[in-house]
N, C-alpha and C positions, 0 to 999 in steps of 0.2 A: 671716464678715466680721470684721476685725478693729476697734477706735476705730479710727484714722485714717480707714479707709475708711467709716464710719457717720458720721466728724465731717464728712467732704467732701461726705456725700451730705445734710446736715441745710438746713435754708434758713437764708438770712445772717439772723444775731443770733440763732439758736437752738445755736449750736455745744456751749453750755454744758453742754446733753443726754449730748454725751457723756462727759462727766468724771461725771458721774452712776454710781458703780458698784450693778449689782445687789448685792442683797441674799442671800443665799441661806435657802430657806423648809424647810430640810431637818430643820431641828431646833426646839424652843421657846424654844431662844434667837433664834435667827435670826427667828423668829414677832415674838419680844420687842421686837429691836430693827428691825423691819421699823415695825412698830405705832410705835415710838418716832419716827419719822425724821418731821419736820416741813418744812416750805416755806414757806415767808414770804409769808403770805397779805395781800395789801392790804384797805385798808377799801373797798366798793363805796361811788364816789360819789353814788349815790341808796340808800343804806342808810336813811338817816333817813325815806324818804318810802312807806317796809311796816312795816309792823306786822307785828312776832315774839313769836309767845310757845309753849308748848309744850305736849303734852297727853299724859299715860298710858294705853294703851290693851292691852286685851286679845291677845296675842300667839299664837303657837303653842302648846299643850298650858299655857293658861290664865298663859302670864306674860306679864308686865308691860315695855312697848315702847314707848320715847318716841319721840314725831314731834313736829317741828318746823315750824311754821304760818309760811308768809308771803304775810302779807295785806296789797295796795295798796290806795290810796288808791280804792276806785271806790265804786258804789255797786249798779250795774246789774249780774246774774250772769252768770257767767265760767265757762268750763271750769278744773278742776282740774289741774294735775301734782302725780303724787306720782311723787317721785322718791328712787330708790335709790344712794346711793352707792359706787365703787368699793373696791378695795383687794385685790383676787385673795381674797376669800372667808374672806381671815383677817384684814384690817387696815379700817381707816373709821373714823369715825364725824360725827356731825353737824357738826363743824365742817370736814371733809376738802373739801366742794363748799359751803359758804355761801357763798360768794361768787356762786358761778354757781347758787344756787337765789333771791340776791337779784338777779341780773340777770333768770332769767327772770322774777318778780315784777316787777319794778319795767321792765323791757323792754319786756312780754308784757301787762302790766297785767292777770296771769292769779293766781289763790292758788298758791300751792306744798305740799305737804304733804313733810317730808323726812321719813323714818324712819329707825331707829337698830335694824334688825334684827340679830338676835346672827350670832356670828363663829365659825366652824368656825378651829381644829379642836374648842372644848371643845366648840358646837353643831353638827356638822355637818347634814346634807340631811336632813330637809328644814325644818331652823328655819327657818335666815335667807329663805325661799322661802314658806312657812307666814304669818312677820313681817309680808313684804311685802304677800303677798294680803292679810291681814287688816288693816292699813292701807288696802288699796284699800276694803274695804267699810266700814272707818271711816267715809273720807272721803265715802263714798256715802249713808251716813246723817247724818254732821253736817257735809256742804258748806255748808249755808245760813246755819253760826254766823260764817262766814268768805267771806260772798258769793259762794259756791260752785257750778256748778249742777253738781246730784247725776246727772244722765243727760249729762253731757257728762263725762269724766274721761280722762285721758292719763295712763299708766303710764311711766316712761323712768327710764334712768339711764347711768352707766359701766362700763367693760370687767366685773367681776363682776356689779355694781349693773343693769347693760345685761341680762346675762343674769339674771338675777333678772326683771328686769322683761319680757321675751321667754318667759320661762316663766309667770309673771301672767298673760299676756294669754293663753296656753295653755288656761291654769287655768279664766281667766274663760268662755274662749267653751265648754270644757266642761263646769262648773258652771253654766254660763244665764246668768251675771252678762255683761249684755247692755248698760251703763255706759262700754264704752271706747272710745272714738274715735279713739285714735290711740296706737301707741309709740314713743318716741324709743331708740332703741339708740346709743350712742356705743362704737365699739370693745367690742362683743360678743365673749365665748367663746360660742363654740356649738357646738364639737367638742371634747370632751374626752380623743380620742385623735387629737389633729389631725397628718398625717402631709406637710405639704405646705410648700411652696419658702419663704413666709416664717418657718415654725418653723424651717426649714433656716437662714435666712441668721442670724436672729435670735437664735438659741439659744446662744450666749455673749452677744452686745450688745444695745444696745436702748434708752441713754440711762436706765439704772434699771430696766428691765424687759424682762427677756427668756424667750426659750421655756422654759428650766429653769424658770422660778420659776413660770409659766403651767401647767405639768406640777403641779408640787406643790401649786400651787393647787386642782388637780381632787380632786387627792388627799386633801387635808384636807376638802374639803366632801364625798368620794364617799369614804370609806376601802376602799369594795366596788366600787370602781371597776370592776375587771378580772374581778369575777364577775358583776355584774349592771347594768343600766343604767336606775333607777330611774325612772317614770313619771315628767315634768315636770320631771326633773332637766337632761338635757342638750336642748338648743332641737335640734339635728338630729337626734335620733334620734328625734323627734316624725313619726308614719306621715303626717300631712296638717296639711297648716298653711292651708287655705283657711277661709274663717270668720272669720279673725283680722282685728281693725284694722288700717286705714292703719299705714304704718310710715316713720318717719326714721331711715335711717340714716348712720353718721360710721366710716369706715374715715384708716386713714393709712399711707402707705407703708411707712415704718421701723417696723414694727409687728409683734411676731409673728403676732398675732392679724388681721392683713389679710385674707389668701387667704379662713381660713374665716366673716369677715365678708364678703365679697364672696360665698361663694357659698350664705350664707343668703339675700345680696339676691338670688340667682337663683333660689332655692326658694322665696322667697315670690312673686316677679313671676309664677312658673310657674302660684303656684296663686291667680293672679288678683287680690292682695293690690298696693292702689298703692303702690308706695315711693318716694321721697326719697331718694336716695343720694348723698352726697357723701364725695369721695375728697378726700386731701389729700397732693397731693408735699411731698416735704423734711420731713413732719411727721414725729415719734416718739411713741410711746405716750400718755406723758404731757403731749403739749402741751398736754393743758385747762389744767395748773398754768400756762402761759405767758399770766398775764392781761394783763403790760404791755406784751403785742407784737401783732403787727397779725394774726397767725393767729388768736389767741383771738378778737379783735374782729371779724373775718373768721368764721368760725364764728358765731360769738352773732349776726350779722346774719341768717343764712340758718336760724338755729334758730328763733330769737325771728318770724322772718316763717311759718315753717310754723306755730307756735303761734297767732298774728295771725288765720295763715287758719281754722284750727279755732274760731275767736271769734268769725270774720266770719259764717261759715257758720253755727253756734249762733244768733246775731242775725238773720241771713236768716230764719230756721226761723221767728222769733219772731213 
């Protein structure tokens, strides 16, 4: 697929996606200035009404991992998210989704815990996976400093962040940590040797992200990709996914990573697992960064109410 034909397929007022050129992740410059490349993030107009502050915590092989707290106004406990940020396994950091960790806060009227898990290639697999669990059971011992409830937690995040947190919840139901109620996947990798129609169309274009750079992403967090397929590392090469939480998931058409997010939704429904799936035409990879159009706000209604529901449900229990 060439622009033109990605600019035609995009929905009115997102055309701008495709002048967006990828990056290439082939080298540690291109790492450099991938990490460099910023977006004009607005201020969330309920920012002022969470409480933000930040905390150190114990990480993978005993380092040091800041998570980012956002705590609404309530007073009665809440299910937690801890949420993992995108960037293909080599770029992020906590300010890449504040915007969209103070909507579901202040949306959801839920805590948010954001982590700042290290970045392959200097940490590859299984740091930033290691980061994240151990954020999860942070928040599982000190929800309550942050109105928190500690047996009600939601794990989620985006395209790498996503898988990160698909592997978490892997992690968790294997280890017994028996805390997680639900994961949000937004545009999931879950095949890291993904060989299928949207890596095909997408693999030059993609509005800033495309199959090539998805490939190299595996490769930096997996450098043993091609000889071994590390336990917890890739979400489909996992033998059985029954056991695991509810799950929400966010696919988008112009996407490379579509197909094989569609057909984890199918490998989890199979093994009993209720999911939430929503597709999104005309959308491209990156539409989360699209906060001032009606797609992001379209999403965040159907997120923020799956979250609702896991609160409503917690309060029923009560």
């Amino acid at each position: 697929m060439n622009v033109e034909a990605f600019r035609s397929r995009l929905l009115p007022g997102l055309e701008f996606f495709a002048d967006i050129s990828p990056i290439s992740l082939d080298t540690r410059e291109g790492i450099a200035k991938y990490r460099s490349g910023k977006f004009d993030i607005p201020a969330h107009p309920f920012e002022d009404k969470v409480h933000i502050f930040e905390c150190r915590i114990l990480g993978y092989q005993q380092a040091m991992v800041t998570v980012r707290i956002y705590q609404p106004g309530r007073v009665k406990l809440a299910p937690v998210v801890v949420w993992c940020h995108g960037g293909a396994f080599v770029s992020g950091d906590l300010e890449a989704e504040h915007f969209h960790c103070v909507n579901m806060a202040a949306g959801a009227d839920v805590a948010v815990v954001a982590v700042d898990y290290r970045l392959a290639p200097e940490h590859p697999y299984p740091a930033g996976l290691e980061d994240c669990y151990a954020a999860l059971l942070w928040t599982a011992e000190n929800a309550y400093m942050f109105a928190g409830d500690p047996d009600r937690l939601i794990i989620g995040g985006t395209c790498a962040g996503a898988t990160l947190a698909a592997c978490a919840a892997i992690m968790a139901r294997d280890r017994g940590f028996n805390k997680l109620v639900k994961q949000i996947l937004i545009m999931p990798a879950t095949d890291a040797q993904a060989d299928n129609a949207s890596m095909k169309d997408f693999c030059a274009v993609s509005g800033g992200f495309n199959a090539l750079q998805v490939q190299m992403a595996w490769r930096h967090y997996l450098p043993d990709l091609y000889r071994e397929h590390p336990l917890y590392a890739i979400p489909c090469t996992t033998a059985s996914l029954r056991g695991l939480p509810d799950a929400f998931v966010v696919t988008a058409e112009l996407d490379p990573l579509r197909d094989e997010g569609e057909e984890y939704v199918g490998r989890l429904r199979h093994s009993g697992i209720d999911v939430e799936h929503y597709h999104y035409d005309g959308a491209p990879h990156l539409f989360m960064i699209a906060y001032e159009y009606d797609i992001y706000w379209k999403f965040s209604c159907v997120l923020l109410r799956a979250i609702r529901n896991v609160k409503k449900q917690v309060n029923g229990n009560q």
